[in-house]
C-alpha positions as CSV (number, residue, x, y, z in Angstrom):
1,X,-14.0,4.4,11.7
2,X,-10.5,6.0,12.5
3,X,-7.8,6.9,10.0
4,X,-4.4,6.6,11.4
5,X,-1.0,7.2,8.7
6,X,-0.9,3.8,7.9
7,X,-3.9,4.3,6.4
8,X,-3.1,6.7,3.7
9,X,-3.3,5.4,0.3
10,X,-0.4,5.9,-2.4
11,X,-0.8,8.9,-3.8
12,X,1.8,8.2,-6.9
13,X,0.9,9.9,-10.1
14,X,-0.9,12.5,-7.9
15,X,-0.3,16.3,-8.0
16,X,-1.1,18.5,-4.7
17,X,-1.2,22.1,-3.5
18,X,-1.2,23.0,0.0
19,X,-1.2,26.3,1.1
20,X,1.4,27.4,3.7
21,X,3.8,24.3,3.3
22,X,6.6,25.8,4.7
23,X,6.0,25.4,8.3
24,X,3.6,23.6,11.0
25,X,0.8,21.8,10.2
26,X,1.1,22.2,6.7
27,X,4.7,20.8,6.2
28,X,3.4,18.1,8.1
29,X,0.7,17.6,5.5
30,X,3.1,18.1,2.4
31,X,5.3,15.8,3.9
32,X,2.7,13.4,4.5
33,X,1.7,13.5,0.8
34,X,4.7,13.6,-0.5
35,X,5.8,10.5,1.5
36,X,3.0,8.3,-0.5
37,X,4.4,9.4,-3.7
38,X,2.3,12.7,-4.5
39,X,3.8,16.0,-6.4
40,X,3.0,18.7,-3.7
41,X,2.9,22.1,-4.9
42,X,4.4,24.7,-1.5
43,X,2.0,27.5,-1.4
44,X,3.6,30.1,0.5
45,X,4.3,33.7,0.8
46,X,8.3,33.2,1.6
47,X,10.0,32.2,-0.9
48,X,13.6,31.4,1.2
49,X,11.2,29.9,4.0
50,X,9.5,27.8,1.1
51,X,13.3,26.5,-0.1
52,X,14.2,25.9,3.6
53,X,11.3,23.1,3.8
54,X,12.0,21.7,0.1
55,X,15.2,20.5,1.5
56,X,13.9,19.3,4.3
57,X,11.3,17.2,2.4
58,X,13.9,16.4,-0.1
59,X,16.6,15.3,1.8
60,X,13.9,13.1,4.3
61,X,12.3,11.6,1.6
62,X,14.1,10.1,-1.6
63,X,10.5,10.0,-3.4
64,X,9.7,13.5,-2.1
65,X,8.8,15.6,-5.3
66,X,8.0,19.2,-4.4
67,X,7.8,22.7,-6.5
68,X,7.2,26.0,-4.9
69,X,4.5,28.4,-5.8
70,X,4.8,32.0,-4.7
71,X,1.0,32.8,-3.0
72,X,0.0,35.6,-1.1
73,X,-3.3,34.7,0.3
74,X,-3.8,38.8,1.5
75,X,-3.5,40.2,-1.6
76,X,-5.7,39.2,-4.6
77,X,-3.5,40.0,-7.5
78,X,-1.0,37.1,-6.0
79,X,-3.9,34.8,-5.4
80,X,-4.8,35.3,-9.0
81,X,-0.8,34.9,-10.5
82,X,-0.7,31.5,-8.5
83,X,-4.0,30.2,-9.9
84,X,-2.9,31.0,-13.3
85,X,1.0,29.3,-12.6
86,X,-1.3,26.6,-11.2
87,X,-3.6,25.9,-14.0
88,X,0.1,24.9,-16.3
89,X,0.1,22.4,-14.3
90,X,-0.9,18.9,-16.2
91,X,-3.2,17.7,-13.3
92,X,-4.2,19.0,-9.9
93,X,-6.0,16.1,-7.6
94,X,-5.5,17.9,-4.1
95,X,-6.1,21.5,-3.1
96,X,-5.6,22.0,0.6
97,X,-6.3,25.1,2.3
98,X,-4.7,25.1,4.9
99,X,-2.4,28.5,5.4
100,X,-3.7,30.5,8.4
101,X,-3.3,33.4,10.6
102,X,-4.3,33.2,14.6
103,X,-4.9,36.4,16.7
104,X,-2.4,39.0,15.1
105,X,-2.4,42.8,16.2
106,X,-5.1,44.1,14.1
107,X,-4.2,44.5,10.2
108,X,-5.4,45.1,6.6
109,X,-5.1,43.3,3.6
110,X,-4.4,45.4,0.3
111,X,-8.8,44.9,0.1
112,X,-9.3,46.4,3.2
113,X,-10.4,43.8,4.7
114,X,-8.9,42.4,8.6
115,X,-6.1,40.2,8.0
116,X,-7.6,37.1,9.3
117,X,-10.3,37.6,7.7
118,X,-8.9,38.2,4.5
119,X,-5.9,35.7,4.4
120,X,-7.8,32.4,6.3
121,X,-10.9,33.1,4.1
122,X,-11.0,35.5,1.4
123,X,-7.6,34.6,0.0
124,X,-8.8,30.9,0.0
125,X,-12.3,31.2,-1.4
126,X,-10.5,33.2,-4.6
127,X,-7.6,30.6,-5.2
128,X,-10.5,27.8,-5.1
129,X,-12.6,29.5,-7.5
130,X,-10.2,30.4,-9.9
131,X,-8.8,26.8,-10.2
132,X,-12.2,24.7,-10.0
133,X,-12.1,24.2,-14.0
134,X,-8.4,22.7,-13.3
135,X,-9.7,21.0,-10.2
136,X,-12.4,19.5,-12.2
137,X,-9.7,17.6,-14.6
138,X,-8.6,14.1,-15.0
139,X,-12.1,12.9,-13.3
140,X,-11.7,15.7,-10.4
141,X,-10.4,16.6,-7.1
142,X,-10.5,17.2,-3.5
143,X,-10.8,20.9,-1.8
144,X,-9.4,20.3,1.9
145,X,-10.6,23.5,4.0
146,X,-8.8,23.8,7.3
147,X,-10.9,25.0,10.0
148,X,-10.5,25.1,14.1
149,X,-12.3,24.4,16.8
150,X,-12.2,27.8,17.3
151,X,-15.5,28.1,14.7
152,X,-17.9,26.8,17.7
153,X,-19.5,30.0,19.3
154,X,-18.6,32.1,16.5
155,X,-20.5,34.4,14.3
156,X,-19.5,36.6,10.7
157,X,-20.2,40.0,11.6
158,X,-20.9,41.4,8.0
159,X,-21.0,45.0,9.1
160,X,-17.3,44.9,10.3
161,X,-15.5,43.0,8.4
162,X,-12.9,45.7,8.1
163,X,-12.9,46.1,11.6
164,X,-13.9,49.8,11.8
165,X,-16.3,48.9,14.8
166,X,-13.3,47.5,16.5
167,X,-11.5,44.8,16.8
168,X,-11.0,41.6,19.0
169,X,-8.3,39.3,18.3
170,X,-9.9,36.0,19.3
171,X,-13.4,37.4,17.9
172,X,-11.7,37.7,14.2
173,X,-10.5,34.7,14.4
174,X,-13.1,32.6,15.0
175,X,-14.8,34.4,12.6
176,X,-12.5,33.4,9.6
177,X,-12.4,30.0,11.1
178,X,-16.0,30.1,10.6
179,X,-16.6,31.2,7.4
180,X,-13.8,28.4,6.3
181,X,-16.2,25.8,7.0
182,X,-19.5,27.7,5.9
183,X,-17.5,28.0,2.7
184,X,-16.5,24.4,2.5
185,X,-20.2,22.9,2.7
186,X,-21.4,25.4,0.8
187,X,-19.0,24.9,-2.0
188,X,-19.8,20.8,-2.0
189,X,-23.6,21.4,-1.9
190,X,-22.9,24.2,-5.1
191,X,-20.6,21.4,-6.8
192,X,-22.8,18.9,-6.3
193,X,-26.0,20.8,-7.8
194,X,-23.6,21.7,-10.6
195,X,-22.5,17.6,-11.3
196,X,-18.9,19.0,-10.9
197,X,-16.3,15.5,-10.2
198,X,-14.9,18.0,-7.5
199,X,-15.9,17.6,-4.1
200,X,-15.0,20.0,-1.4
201,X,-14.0,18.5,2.5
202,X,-13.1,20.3,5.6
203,X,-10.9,19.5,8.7
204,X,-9.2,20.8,12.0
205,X,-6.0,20.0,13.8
206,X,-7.5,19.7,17.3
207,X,-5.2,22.2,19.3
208,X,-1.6,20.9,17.7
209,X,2.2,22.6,18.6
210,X,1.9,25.1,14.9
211,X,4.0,28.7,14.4
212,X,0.2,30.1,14.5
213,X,0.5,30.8,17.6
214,X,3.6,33.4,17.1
215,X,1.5,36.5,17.9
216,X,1.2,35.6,21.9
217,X,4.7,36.2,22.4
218,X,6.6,34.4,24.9
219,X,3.4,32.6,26.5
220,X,3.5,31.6,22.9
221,X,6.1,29.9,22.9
222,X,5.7,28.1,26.0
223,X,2.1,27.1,25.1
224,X,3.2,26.1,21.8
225,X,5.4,23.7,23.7
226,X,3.5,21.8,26.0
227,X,1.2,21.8,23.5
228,X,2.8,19.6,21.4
229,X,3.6,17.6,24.8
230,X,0.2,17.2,26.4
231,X,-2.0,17.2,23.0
232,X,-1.3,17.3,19.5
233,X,2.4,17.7,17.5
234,X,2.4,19.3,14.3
235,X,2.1,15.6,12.4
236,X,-0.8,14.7,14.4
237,X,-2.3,17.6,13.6
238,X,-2.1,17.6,9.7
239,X,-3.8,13.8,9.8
240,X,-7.2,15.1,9.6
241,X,-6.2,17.2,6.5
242,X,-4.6,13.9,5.3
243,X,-7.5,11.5,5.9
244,X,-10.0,14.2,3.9
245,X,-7.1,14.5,1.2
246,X,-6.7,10.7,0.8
247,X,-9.1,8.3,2.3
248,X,-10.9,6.3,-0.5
249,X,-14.1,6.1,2.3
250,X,-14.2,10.0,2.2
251,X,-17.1,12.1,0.6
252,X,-17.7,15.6,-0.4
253,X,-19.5,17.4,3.0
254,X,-17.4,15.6,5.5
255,X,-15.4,17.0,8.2
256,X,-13.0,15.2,10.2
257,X,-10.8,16.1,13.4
258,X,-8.1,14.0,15.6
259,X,-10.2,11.0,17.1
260,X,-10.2,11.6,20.9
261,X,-10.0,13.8,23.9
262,X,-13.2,16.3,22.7
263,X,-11.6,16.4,19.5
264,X,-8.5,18.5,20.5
265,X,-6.3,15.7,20.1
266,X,-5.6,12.1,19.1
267,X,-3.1,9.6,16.7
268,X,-5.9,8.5,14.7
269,X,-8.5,10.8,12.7
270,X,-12.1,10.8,12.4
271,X,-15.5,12.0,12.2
272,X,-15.6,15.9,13.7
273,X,-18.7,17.5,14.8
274,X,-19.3,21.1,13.3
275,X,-21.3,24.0,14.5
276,X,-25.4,24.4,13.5
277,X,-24.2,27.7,12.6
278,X,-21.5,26.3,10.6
279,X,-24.4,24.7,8.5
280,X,-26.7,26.8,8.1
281,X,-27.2,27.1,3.9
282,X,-28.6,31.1,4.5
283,X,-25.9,32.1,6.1
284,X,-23.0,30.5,3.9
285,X,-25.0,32.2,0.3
286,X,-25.0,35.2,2.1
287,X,-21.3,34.8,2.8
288,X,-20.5,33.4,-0.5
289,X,-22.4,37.0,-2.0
290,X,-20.0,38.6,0.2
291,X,-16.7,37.1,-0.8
292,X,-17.6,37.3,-4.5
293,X,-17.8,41.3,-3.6
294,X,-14.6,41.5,-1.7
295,X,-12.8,39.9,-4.4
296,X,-14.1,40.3,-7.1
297,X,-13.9,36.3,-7.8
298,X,-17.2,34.5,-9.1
299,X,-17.0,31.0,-8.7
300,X,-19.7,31.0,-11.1
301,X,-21.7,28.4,-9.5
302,X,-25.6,28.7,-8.8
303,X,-27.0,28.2,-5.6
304,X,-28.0,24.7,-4.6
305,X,-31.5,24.4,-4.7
306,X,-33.6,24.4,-1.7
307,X,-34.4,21.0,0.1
308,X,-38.1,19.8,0.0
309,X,-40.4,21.4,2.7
């Protein structure tokens, strides 16, 4: 079945977070909440950027309620002040992750880890795990992982994930784009061995007109552009994120993308198709192992146990 924004439900009485709110994609999917009535929480890095798009919601949208929360998804000690601002909150029912980087000139986060790596991923898996006693509140809530197309054909390359065996752009990022969904699925098969209300989803945007693709310059720009012409605008491409937020048919596991054209664009959201890599259980623990290393975040939540031979 397709999902179109008529078909989001009314989210009033409903608190949300969605990471990197200010701009793209994820204003679209603030907006989109906060137009059904829900309290959405700006995660972003910026905080004048992160005023700029309160207005915008505000002024649009007389039931628009929105708070800013200063997050830093490359450094750990931020991710850790926002879950803790977070957790004074009296309910959180949504918790899209959704911020993103896309092919920057290679860079480290305070961990030492490569940027993309580190803020798509890392940054995300640590916020999550700090607030999944929150999350699992008022009868629990929805984890929204954005991932990309971009995770088909990928691999994590555990060896470099610093980067100090080189670097490729495009290669990095599919490789965070990756581990967002290995991290999603494994996180609802963990929650679901642990009988947590919580239930973790994961998305993509298709290929929609976003900021992300800043770091190609002027071909950049002018892809962004006819982007947003031939396939996907920014509000097309936060529907996915929206269905898996809202839509009472949704369950933890599922991954949904725009509803047409190989996935990479549509005005109505559905069922996407994810990689066999994407989920395979050994390969997602072993990531899981690897994040709770590099940030030094346990989620405290055992393994799910092995399906029947």
């Amino acid at each position: 079945m397709s999902f179109a924004f008529s078909d989001i439900p009314d989210q009033t009485g409903k608190t949300a977070i969605v990471t990197g709110a200010n701009t793209g994609i994820g204003f679209a999917i603030a907006e989109g909440l906060a137009r059904k009535g829900a309290r959405v929480l700006l995660a972003c890095r910026d905080a004048d950027k992160a005023q700029e798009a309160q207005q915008r919601l505000t002024s649009g949208h007389e039931r628009a309620v929105t708070e800013f929360l200063p997050l830093d998804l490359a450094n750990i000690a931020s991710v850790r002040e926002a879950a803790e601002r977070a957790s004074q909150e009296e309910r959180i029912d949504i918790l899209v992750n959704n911020a993103g980087l896309m092919i920057p000139p290679l860079s480290h986060a305070p961990g030492g880890s490569e940027l993309q790596f580190a803020v798509n991923h890392l940054g995300h898996f640590a916020l999550t795990s700090l607030l999944l006693h929150k999350l699992a509140e008022n009868g629990g809530a929805r984890v929204v992982s954005q991932a990309s197309l971009a995770h088909r054909g990928a691999e994590i390359d555990f060896d470099n994930l610093d980067a100090h065996m080189g670097y490729g752009r495009t290669k990095f990022y599919g490789q965070s784009k990756l581990a967002n969904l290995l991290f999603a699925f494994e996180l609802d098969r963990r929650l679901r061995a642990a009988n947590s209300p919580v239930v973790s989803l994961a998305c993509h945007p298709g290929i929609a007109q976003t900021e992300i693709t800043r770091h190609l310059g002027v071909f950049g720009n002018v892809f962004g552009s006819l982007i947003g012409t031939v396939l996907n605008t920014a509000e097309q491409g936060a529907l996915p994120a929206l269905q898996a937020a809202t839509d009472p048919e949704a369950h933890g596991g599922d991954y949904y993308g725009p509803y047409g054209l190989r996935e990479m664009s549509g005005r109505t959201s559905g069922r996407a198709i994810a990689s066999k890599t994407a989920h395979d259980p050994l390969l997602a623990a072993r990531l899981w192992a690897r994040s709770v290393e590099l940030t030094g975040i346990d989620p405290e939540l055992a393994p799910a146990p092995a399906p029947a031979a």
